[in-house]
C-alpha positions as CSV (number, residue, x, y, z in Angstrom):
1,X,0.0,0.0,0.0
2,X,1.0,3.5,-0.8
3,X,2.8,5.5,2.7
4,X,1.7,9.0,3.5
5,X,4.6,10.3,2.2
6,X,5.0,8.8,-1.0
7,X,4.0,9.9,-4.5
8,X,1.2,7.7,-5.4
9,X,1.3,7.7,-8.9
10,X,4.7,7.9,-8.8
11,X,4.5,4.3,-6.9
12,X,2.3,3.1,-9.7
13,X,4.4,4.6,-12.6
14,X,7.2,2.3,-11.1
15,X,4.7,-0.6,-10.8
16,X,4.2,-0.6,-14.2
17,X,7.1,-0.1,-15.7
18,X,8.5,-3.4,-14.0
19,X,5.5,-5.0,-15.4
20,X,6.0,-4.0,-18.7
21,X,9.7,-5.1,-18.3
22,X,8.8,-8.1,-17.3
23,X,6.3,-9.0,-19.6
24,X,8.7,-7.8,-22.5
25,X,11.2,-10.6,-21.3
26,X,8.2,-12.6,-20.9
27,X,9.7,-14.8,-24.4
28,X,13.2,-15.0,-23.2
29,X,13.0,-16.0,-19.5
30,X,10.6,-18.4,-20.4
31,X,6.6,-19.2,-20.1
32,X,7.0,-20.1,-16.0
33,X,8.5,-17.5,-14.9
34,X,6.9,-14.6,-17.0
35,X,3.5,-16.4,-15.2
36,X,4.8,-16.2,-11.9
37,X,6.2,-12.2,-12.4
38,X,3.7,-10.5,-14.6
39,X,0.8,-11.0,-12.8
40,X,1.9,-9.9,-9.4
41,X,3.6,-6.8,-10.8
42,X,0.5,-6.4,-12.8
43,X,-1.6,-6.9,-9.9
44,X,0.8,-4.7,-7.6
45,X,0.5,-2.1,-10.2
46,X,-3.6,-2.0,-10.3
47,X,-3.8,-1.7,-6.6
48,X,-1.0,1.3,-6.6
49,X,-3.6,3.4,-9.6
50,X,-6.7,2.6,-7.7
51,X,-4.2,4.1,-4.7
52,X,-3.9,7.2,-6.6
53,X,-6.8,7.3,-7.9
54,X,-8.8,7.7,-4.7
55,X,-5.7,9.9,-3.0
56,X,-6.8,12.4,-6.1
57,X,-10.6,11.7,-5.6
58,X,-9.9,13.0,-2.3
59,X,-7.5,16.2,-3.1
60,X,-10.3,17.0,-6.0
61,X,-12.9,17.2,-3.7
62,X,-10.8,19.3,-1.0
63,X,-10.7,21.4,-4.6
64,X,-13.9,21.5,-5.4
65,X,-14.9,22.6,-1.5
66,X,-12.1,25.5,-1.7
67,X,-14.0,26.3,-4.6
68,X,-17.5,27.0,-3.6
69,X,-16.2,28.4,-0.4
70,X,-14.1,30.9,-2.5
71,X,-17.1,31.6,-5.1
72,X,-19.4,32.3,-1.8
73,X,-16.6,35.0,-0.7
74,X,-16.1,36.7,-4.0
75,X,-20.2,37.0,-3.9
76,X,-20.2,38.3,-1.0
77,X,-17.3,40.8,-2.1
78,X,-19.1,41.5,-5.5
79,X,-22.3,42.8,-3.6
80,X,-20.3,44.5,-1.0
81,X,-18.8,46.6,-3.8
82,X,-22.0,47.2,-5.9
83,X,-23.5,48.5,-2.0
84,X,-20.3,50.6,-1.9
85,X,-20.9,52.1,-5.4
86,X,-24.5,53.1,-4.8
87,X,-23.8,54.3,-2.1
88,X,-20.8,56.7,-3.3
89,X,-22.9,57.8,-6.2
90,X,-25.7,58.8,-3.7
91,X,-23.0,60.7,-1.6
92,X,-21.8,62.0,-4.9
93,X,-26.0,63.6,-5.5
94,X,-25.3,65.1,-2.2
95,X,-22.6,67.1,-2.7
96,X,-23.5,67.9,-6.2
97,X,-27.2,69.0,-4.5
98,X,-25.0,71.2,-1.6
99,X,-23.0,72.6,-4.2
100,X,-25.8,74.4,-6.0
101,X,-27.6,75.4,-2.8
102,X,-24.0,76.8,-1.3
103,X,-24.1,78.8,-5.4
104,X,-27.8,79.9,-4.8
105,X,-27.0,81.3,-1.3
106,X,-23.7,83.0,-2.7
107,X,-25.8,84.7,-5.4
108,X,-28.9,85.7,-2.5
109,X,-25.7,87.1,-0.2
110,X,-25.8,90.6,-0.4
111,X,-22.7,92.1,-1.6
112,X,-21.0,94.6,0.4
């Protein structure tokens, strides 16, 4: 079985490389021996992909999950901004709106 800290599929790569090797010499070392080899490198190699396999079932789903969780923050960021907007532009109405009224008491002010 695959250890914490080794590469899974880089277990199985190795797996199947020997198998392949030893099926390859599977005509020169002869029928018995390429019977008793091959399978159990073939066999050793299945069980090391199904290893990595689920080891990146698991990391795609901690990926997915850091996913959603980021798409719910950026949602949350996207309508805190368009709050932040409106709200500028209606501070924006209010100064344009004390502008003129500071223009229309200038122009009431009598001049001395």
């Amino acid at each position: 079985m695959v250890s914490e800290g080794d590469d899974p599929l880089g277990v199985a790569d190795g797996h199947l490389y020997e198998a392949a090797r030893a099926l390859a010499e599977l005509g020169s070392l002869g029928r018995v021996r390429a019977t008793l080899a091959g399978p159990a490198f073939v066999a050793a190699a299945a069980e090391q992909v199904a290893a990595a396999v689920a080891v990146l079932r698991g990391q795609v789903a901690l990926q997915r999950a850091a996913a959603e969780r980021l798409e719910l923050v950026t949602s949350g960021d996207e309508r805190l901004i368009d709050d932040l907007a409106a709200a500028l532009e209606l501070l924006q109405a209010d100064v344009e709106q004390l502008r003129v009224r500071q223009d229309l008491l200038e122009e009431d002010r009598p001049t001395r």
